[in-house]
C-alpha positions in Angstrom: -80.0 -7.2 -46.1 -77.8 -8.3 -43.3 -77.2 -5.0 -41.7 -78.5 -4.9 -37.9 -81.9 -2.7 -38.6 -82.2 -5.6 -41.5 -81.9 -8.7 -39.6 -83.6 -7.4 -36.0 -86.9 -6.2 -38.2 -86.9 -9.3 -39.8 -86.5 -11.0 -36.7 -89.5 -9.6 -35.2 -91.6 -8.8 -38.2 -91.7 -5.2 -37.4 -92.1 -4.0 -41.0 -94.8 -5.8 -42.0 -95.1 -5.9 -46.2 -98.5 -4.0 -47.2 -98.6 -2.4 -44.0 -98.0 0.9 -42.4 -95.3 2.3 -40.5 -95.5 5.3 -38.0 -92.2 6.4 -37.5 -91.6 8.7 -34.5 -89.3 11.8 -35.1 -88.0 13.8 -33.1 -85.5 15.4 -35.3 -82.5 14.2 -33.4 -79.6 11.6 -35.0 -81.2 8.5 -34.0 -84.5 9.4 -35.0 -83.3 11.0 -38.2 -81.5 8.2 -38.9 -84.7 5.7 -39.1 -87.0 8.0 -40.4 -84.1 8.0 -43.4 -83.3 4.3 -43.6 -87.2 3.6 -43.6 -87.5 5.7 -46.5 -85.2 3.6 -48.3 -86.6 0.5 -47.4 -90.4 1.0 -47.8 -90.1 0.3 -51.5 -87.8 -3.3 -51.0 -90.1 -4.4 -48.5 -93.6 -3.3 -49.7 -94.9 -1.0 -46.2 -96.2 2.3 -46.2 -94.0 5.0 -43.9 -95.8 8.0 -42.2 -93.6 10.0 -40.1 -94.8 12.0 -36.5 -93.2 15.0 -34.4 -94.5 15.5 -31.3 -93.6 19.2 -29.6 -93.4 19.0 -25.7 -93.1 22.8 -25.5 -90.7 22.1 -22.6 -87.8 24.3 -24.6 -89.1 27.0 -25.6 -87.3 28.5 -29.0 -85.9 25.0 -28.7 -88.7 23.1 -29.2 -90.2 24.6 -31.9 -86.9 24.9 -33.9 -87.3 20.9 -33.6 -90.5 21.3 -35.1 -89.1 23.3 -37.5 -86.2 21.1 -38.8 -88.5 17.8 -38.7 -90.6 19.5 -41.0 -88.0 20.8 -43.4 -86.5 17.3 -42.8 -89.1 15.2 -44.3 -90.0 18.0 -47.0 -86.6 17.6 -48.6 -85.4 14.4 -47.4 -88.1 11.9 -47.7 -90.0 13.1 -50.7 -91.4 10.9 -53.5 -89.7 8.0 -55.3 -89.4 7.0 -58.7 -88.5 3.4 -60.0 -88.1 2.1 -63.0 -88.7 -1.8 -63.6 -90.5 -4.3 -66.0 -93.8 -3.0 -65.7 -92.4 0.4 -66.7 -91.9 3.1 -64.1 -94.1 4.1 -60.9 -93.7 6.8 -58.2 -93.5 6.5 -54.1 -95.5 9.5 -52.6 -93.6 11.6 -50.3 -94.3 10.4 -46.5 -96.4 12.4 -44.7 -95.7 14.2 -41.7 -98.0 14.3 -38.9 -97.1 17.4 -36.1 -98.9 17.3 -32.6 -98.1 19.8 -29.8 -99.0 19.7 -25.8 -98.2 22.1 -23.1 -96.5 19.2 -20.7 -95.1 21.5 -17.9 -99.2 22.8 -17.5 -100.1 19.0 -17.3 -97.4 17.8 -15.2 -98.2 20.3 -12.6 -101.8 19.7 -13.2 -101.5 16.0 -12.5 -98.7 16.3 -9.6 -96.4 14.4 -11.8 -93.0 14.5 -13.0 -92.1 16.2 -16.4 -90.2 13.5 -18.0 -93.1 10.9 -17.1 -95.4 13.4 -18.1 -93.5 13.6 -21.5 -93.3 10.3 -22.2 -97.3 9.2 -21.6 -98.1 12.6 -23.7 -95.8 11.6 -26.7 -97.1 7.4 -26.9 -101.0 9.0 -26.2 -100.2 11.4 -29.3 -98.5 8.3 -31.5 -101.0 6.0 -30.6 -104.1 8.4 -31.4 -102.6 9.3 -34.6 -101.8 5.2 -35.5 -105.3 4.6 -34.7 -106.6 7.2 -36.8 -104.7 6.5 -39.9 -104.7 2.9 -39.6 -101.0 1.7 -39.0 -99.8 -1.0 -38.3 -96.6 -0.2 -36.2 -95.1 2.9 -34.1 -91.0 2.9 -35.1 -89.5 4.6 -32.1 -85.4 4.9 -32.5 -84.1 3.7 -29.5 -81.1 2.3 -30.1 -78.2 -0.2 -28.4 -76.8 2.5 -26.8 -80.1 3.0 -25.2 -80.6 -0.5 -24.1 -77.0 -0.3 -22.4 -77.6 2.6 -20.8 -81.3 0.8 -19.8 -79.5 -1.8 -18.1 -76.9 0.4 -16.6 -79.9 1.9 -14.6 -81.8 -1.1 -13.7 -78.6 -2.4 -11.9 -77.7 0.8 -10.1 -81.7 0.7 -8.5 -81.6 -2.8 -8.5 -83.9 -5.1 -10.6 -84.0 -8.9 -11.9 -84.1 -10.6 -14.9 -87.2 -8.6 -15.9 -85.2 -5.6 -16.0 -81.5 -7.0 -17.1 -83.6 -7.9 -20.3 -83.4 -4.4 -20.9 -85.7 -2.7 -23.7 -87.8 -4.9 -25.8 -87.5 -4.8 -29.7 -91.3 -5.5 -29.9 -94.4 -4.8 -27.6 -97.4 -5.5 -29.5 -97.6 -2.6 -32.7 -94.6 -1.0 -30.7 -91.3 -1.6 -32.4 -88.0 -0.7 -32.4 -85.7 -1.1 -35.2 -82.2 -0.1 -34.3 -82.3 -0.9 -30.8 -78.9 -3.3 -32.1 -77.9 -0.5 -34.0 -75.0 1.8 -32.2 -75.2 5.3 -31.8 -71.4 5.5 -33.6 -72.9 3.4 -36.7 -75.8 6.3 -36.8 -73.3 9.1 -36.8 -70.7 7.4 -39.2 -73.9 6.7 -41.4 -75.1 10.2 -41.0 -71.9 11.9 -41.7 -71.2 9.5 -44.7 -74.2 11.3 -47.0 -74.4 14.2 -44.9 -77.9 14.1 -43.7 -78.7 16.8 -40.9 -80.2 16.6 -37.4 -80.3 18.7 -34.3 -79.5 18.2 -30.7 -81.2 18.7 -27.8 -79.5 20.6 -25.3 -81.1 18.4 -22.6 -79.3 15.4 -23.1 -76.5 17.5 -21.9 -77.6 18.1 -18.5 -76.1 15.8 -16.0 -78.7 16.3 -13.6 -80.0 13.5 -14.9 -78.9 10.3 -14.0 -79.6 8.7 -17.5 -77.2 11.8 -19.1 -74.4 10.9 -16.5 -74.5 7.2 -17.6 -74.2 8.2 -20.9 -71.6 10.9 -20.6 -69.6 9.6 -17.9 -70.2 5.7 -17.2 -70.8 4.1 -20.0 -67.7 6.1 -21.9 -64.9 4.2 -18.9 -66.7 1.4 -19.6 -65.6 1.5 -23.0 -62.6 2.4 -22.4 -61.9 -0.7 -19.8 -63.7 -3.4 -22.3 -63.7 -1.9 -26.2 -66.9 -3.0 -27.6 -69.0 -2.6 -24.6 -72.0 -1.7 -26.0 -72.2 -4.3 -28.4 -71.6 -6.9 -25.8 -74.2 -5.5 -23.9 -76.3 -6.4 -26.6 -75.7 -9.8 -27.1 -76.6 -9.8 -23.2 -79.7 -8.4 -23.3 -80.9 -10.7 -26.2 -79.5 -13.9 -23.9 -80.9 -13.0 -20.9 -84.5 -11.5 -23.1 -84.8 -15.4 -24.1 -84.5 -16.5 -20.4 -87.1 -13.9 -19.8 -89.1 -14.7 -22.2 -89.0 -18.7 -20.8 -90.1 -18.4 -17.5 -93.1 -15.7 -18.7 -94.3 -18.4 -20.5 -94.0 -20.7 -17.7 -96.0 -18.0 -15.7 -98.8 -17.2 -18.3 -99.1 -21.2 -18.2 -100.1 -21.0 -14.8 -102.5 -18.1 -15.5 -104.2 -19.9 -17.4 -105.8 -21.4 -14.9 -107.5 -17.8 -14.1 -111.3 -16.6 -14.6 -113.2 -13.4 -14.8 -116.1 -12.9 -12.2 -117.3 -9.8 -13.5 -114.7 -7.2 -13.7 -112.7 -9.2 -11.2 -109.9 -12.1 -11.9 -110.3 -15.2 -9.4 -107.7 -17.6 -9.6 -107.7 -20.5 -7.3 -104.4 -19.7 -4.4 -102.4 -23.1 -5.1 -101.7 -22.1 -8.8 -99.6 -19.8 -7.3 -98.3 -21.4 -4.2 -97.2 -24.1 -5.9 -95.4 -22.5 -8.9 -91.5 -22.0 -8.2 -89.7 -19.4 -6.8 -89.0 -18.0 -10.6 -92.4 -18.2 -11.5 -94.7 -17.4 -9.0 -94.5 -13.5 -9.0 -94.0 -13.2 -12.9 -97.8 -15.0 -12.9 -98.6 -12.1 -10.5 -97.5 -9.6 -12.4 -99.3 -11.2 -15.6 -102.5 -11.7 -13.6 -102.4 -8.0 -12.8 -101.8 -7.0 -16.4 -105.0 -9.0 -17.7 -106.8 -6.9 -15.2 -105.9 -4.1 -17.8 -104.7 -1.8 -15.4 -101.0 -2.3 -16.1 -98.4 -3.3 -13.9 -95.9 -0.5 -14.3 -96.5 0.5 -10.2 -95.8 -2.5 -9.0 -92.5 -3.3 -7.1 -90.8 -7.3 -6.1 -92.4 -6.5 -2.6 -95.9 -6.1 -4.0 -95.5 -9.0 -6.2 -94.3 -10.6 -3.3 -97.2 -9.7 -1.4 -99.3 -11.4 -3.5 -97.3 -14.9 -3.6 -97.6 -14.7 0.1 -101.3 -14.6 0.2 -101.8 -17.8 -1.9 -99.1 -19.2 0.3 -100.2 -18.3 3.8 -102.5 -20.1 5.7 -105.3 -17.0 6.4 -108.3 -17.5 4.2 -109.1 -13.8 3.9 -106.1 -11.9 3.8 -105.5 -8.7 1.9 -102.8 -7.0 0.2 -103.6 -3.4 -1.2 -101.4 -2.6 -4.6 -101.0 0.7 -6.4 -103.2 2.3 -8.6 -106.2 1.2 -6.5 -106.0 -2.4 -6.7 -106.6 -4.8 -4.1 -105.3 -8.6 -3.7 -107.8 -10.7 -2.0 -107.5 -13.9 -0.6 -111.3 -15.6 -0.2 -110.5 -18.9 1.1 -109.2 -21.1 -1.3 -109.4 -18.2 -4.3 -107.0 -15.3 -4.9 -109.4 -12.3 -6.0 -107.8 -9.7 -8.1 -110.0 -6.6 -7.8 -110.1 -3.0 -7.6 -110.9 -1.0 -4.3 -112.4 2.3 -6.0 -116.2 2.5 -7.3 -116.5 3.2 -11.2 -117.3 6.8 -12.1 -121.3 7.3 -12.8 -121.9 7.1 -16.7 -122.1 10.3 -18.6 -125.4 11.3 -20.2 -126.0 10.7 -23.9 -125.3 13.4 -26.4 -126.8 14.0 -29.7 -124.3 15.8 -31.6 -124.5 18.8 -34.3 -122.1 19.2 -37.1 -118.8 20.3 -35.7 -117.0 20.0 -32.2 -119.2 18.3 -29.8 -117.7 18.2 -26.3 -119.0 15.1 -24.5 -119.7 16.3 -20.8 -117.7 14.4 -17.7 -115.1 12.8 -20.1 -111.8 13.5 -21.6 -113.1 13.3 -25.4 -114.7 15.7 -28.0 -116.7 14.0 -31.1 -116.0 15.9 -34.0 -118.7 15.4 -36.7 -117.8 16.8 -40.0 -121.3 16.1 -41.8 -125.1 17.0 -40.8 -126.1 14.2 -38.1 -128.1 11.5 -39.6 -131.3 10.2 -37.3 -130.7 7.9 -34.8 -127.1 9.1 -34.2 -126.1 9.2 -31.0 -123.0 9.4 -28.3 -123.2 7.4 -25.4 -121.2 4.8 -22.6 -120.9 1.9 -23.2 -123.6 -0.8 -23.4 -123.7 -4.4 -22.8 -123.2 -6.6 -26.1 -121.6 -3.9 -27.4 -119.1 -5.3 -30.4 -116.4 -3.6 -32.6 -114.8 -5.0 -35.6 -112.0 -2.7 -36.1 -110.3 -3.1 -39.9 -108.4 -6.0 -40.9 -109.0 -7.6 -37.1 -111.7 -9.7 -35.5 -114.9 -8.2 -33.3 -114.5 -8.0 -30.2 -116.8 -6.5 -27.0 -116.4 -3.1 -26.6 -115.3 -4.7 -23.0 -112.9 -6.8 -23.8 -111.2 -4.2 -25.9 -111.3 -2.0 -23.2 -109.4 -4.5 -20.6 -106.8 -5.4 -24.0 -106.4 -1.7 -23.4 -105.4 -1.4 -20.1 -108.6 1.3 -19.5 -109.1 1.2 -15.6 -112.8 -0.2 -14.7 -113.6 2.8 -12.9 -113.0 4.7 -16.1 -115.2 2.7 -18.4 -118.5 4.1 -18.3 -116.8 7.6 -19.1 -115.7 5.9 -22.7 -117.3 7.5 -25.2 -119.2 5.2 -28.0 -120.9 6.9 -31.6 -123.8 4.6 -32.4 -126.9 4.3 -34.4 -129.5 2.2 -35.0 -127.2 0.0 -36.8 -125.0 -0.4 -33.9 -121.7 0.7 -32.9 -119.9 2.8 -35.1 -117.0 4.3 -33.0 -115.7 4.4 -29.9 -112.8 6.6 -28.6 -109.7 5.2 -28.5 -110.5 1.6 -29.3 -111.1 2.8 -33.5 -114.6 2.8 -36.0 -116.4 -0.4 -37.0 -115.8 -1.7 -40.0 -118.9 -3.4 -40.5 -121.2 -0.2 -39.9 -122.7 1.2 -42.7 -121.0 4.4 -42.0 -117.8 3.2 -41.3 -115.4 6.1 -42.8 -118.2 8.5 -42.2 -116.8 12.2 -41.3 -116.7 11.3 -37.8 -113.9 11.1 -35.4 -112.6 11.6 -31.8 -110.1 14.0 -30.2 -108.8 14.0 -26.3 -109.4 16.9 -24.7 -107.7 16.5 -21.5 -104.3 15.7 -23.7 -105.7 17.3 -26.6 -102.6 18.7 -28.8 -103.0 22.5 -29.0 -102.3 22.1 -32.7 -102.3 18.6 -34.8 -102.7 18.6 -38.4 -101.2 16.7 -41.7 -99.1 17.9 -44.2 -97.2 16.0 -47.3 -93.5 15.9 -47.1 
């Protein structure tokens, strides 16, 4: 194994033996390409594979033709294995496909947003529901070196700074990447060499796009001036990832120092006012991400802004930040808090058999068994706990700020419980503990539900 999927995976255990592996398909060559080599390796390295499609319905005829293929795809390509070895000869199943659909053009314009963005959070809600549900371990997504060049290409042209040079990570949490040192030439030569099909989408064509241009345009002269480009790039990124990667540490250090109030993060101002020029806003940009909000609106100015406010000498300053945050100085404290009131809880619900919309939230409880008494769906409570499988209990709270689940959307959380406790709660997982735990009971979106989402074997 010494191939660059091999050695990266290892690197970052991203296929971990005994687990499972979501591998996201879109039917294109990278994709195609991982979904394949998985296949192959599942058996060496002891994980499980399931593979997911998710249809945008941004094509039309297009799309579903993806649909299509993916599905004939893993039917004919990634059915079961049989070995033969000491113990006499056993049999791989056939990976199963999972297929989710979503009409993103109707949410885009619903939300004010644009379509690609709008994509993008659509296809990760969709892979991360479904990873949840069947219990895996990682999410595969194929970007690959070529990618991470073009990645880079962009953060220079808008400007960025070591954050973004670092291009694409290989890991985030159960979010992985295996051929992100692979080259899109060493895909096609591999996919030409045992003639494995794939489709392309005709909107990687359009240069309207800046991302398309790079790719079409730039990063081709590039090649042309320095032969190897994109491999060099690659060796850059990973240099400049382990600076990164330094001085985050260095920032989470200081961090440390941090303490909940509440729903609110107090930090006393010299932590940061004293932490170098390097460090300081990386520890406001990780104070802001344990606020489980995310930081993914914030620009170097409002980091800046922050910095400043430990550093000045007024002891109640403010700095407003995106997504409805607010930076607070209160004398010798930074307060990290939010400036919008949480939305009211929803009333309980005491669900029948079947679909059970829950009023004023985005979720539907589907119950697939007669209610038992004492079942119940309602927000969440204090002490609530959930000890999700294979991991240790947590509060329904702290899960919830793990999450990055804005405060103000909390109370709207649906939870399943009994008088045995907690034995669900949407989007966080079931309770392992419960006695019910694998009951017929699950939950859907309903604001991103997918219009169709179902199972099949391959």
């Amino acid at each position: 194994m010494t191939d660059a999927l091999n050695t990266l995976s290892m690197e970052y255990d991203m296929l971990p033996r005994g687990g499972t592996v979501l591998c996201a398909v879109s039917g294109g060559a990278d994709s195609v390409y991982l979904l394949h080599r998985l296949w192959l390796l599942r058996d060496i390295l002891g994980f499980n594979l399931i593979a997911a499609h998710y249809n945008h319905c941004l094509r039309g005829e297009e799309s579903d033709r993806d649909e299509a293929f993916v599905r004939d795809f893993v039917a004919k390509w990634c059915g079961p294995q049989r070995f033969d070895g000491p113990d006499g000869e056993r049999t791989l199943p056939a990976v199963e496909l999972v297929v989710g659909r979503g009409d993103v053009a109707a949410e885009a314009a619903r939300q004010g947003r644009g379509l690609e963005e709008t994509a993008r959070d659509m296809r990760y809600a969709f892979l991360r529901d479904t990873a949840q549900r069947l219990g895996c371990d990682r999410i595969a997504t194929a970007h690959t070196a070529d990618d991470n060049a073009e990645t880079l290409l962009l953060h220079l042209i808008r400007g960025t700074g070591l954050q973004g040079m670092a291009g694409i990570a290989p890991r985030r949490g159960d979010l992985v990447r295996p051929i992100l040192t692979t080259t899109r030439r060493e895909v096609e030569e591999y996919l030409a060499l045992y003639g494995i099909p794939h489709v392309e989408d005709s909107s990687n064509s359009d240069e309207r796009f800046t991302r398309n241009r790079i790719r079409r345009q730039v990063v081709p002269l590039l090649e042309e001036l320095n032969p190897g480009f994109v491999r060099r790039m690659t060796d850059t990124t990973r240099y400049l990832r382990a600076d990164n990667d330094y001085l985050n540490a260095q920032a989470a250090q200081v961090c440390a120092h941090a303490r909940w109030a509440e729903d609110d993060l107090v930090i006393e101002a010299h932590y940061l006012a004293d932490a170098p020029t390097a460090i300081a806003p990386r520890a406001a940009r990780r104070l802001l991400e344990m606020m489980g909000d995310g930081d993914t609106d914030c620009s170097a100015a409002h980091l800046e802004a922050i910095v400043n406010l430990c550093r000045g000498d007024d002891p109640s300053a403010v700095a407003c930040l995106p997504g409805g945050r607010l930076a607070q100085r209160v004398y010798g404290e930074l307060l990290l808090t939010t400036q919008d009131d949480p939305r009211p809880p929803f009333e309980p619900v005491t669900p029948v058999r079947g679909e059970n919309p829950i009023p004023g939230t985005d979720w539907i409880l589907v119950l697939e068994e007669e209610p038992w008494p004492g079942l119940i769906v309602r927000p969440r409570q204090q002490g609530d706990e959930l000890t999700r499988p294979g991991r240790r209990s947590r509060t329904v709270k702290k899960l919830m700020i793990d999450e990055k689940i804005p405060r103000r959307d909390r109370e709207r959380i649906p939870v399943a419980a009994d008088g045995d406790g907690v034995i669900a709660v949407a989007g966080l997982g079931e309770n392992g503990p419960h006695p019910r735990f694998g009951a017929a009971l699950r939950f859907v979106r309903r604001a991103r539900e997918y219009n169709q989402t179902e199972r099949m074997e391959g």
